[in-house]
N, C-alpha and C positions, 0 to 999 in steps of 0.2 A: 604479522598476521594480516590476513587479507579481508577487507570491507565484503558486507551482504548485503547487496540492493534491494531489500523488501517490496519493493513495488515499479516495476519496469513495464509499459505496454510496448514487447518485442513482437505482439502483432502487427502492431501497427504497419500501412503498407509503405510507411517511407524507410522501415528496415529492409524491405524485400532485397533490396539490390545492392548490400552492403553488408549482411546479417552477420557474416563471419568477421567481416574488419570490425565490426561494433564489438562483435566478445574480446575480438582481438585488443583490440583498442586500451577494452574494461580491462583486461587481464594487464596490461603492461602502465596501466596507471592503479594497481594494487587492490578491481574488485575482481574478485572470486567467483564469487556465486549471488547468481539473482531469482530471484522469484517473478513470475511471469503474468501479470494481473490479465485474468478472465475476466470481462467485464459486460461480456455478450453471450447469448448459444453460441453461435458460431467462434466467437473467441476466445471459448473456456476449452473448445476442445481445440482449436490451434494451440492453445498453452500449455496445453497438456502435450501436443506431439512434439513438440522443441523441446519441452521436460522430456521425452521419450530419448528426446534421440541426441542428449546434452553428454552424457555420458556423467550423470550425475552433478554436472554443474548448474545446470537451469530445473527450477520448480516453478510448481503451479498453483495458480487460483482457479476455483472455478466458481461463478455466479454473472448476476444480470444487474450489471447499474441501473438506477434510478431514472438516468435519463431513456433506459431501453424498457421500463418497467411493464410500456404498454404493451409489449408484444411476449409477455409472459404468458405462456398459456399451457395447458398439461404437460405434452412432449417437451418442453422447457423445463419442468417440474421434472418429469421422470428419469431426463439427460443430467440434469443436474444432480439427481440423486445418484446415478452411476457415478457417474464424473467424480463427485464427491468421495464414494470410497477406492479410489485409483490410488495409490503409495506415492507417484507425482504429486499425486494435488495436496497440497500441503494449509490449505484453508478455505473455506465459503467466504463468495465476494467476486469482486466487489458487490456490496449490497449495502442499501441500507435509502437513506432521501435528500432529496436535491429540491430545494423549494427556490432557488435561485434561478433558473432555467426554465422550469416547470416543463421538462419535453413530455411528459408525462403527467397524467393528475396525478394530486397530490393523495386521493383515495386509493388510486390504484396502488401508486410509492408505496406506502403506508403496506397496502396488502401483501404486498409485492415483497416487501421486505420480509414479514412475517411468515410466509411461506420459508423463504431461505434463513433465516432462523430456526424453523422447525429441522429443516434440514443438517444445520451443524450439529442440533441437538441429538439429533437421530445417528450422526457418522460418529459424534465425539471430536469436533474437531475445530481448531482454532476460528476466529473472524476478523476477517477484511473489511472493515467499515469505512462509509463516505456516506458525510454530512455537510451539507453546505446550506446556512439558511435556516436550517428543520433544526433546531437543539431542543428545541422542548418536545417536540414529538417524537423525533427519536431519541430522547434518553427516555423518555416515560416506555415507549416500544421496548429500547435496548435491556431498563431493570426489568421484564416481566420474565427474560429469558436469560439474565445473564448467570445465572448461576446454573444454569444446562450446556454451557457449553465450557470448555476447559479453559478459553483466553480470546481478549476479543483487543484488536491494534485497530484506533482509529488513524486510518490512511489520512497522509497529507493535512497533518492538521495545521489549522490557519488561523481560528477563532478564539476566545476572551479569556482572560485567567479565570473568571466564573466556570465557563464551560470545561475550563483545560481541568479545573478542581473537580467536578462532577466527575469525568470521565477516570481521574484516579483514584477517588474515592469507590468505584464498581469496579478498581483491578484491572482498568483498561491498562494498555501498552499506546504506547504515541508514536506515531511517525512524522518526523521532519523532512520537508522537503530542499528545494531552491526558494520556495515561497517565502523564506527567514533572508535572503539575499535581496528583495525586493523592497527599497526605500519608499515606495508609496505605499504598500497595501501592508508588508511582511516586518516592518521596523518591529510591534509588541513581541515579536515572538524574541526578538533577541533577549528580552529581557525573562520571559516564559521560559523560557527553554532552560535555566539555568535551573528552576523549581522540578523540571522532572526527572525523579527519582533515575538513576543510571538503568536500573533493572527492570525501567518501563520505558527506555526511548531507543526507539529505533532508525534508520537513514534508509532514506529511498530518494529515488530522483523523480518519478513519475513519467520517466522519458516515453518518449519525444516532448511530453510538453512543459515547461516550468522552466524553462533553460535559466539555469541562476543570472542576474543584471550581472552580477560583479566580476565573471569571467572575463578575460581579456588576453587573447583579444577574443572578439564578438564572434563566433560561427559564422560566415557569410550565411547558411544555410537556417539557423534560427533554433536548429532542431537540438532536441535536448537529447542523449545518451550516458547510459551508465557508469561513463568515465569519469564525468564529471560529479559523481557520487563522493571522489575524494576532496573538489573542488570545497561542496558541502560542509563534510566532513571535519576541514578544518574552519570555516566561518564558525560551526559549532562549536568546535572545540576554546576557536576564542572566547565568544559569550559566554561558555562556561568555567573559563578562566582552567585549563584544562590542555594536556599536550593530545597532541593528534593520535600518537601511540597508545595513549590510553583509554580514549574515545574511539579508535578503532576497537581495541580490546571489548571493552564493555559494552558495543552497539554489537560487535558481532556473536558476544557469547550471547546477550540477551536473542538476538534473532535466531539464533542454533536452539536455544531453548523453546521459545514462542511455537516454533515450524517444526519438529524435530527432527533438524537438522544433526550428521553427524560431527562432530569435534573433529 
């Protein structure tokens, strides 16, 4: 069975010149199929045309990171509602706030998010969340709405067994990244990871960025891609005291289910 990379940015322009050898790549180290994070206007609909034109391998997100928050504005709202009901687009997101950074106020975040929220609510249709920093303000945002949307995967999660407890008590789904291969920042998750439920945790790489530490050898290039989703895959399956094959198994039916993806 082949892995599903729930969160890939294949926008991104250091794919341009390579974009086929990267599927390629994924495909012969056992990922399948990835989902393609919208994290901009302009990058919800490039995500959507590589879902176009994937031949069913690649899907999409579509929404406005928190760091882009500020330049939300109607036509952004309106694109996003199309976009949204596309057969591609398989979630609203990324969305959600970033108080780490702050590229954006932290009022706008906040509104910012809530618009795309109203939006999942309105399609029916799963959420792509990022948090970093904001936990108390976006879980108080995320319960006002969360039982309007059908499932909501918090992307990349990094932060505290407190937080990781919240988010599955509201039926969230988790995604793990390279962040768990990281000895300075990513060490708690090895131990996290093992409390969440099979049929809430999912595997993404976040490529280009999060290149796991423990690779070897090191990319001269730095950049993260979806190959290394298997790399992941098995750190995981250590800490959960768990073969690779089975943790394939159960990340990928959970993500077929989450996306509705088919079997």
């Amino acid at each position: 069975m082949d892995l599903i990379d729930i969160g890939a940015n294949l926008t991104h322009e250091s794919f341009r010149q390579d974009f086929d050898d990267v599927l390629a790549r994924a495909s012969a180290h056992g990922v399948g199929r990835m989902v393609v994070t919208g994290a901009s206007r302009e990058g919800s609909v490039h995500a959507l045309e590589l879902a176009r034109a994937s031949g069913g391998r690649l899907f999409a997100t579509a929404g406005v990171h928190p760091h882009h928050a500020v330049d939300y504005d109607r036509h952004t709202d309106t694109l996003l509602r199309e976009l949204a009901r596309e057969p591609e687009v398989r979630a609203v997101g990324e969305t959600g706030l970033d108080y780490n950074r702050n590229y954006s106020p932290r009022d706008v975040q906040r509104e910012v998010f809530e618009c795309q929220l109203e939006i999942a609510a309105e399609v029916g249709k799963p959420l792509f969340l990022h948090q970093r920093d904001a936990h108390h303000d976006f879980l108080a945002i995320l319960k006002r709405y969360r039982d309007r949307v059908p499932a909501a995967v918090v992307h990349c999660f990094t932060d505290s067994a407190e937080a990781l407890r919240d988010y599955l008590d509201l039926d969230c789904h988790i995604g793990i990244t390279g962040w768990i291969c990281d000895e300075r920042r990513g060490a708690h998750l090895r131990e996290l990871v093992r409390t969440i439920p099979a049929n809430r945790l999912m595997l993404e790489t976040d490529a280009p960025y999060l290149l796991p530490r423990t690779i070897r050898p090191m990319p001269k290039d730095r950049r993260n891609e979806p190959m290394y989703l298997a790399h992941i895959r098995d750190e995981v399956a250590k800490d959960r005291g768990e073969t690779r094959e089975a943790l394939t198994e159960s990340t990928t039916r959970t993500a077929e289910a989450f996306f509705g993806l088919p079997a």
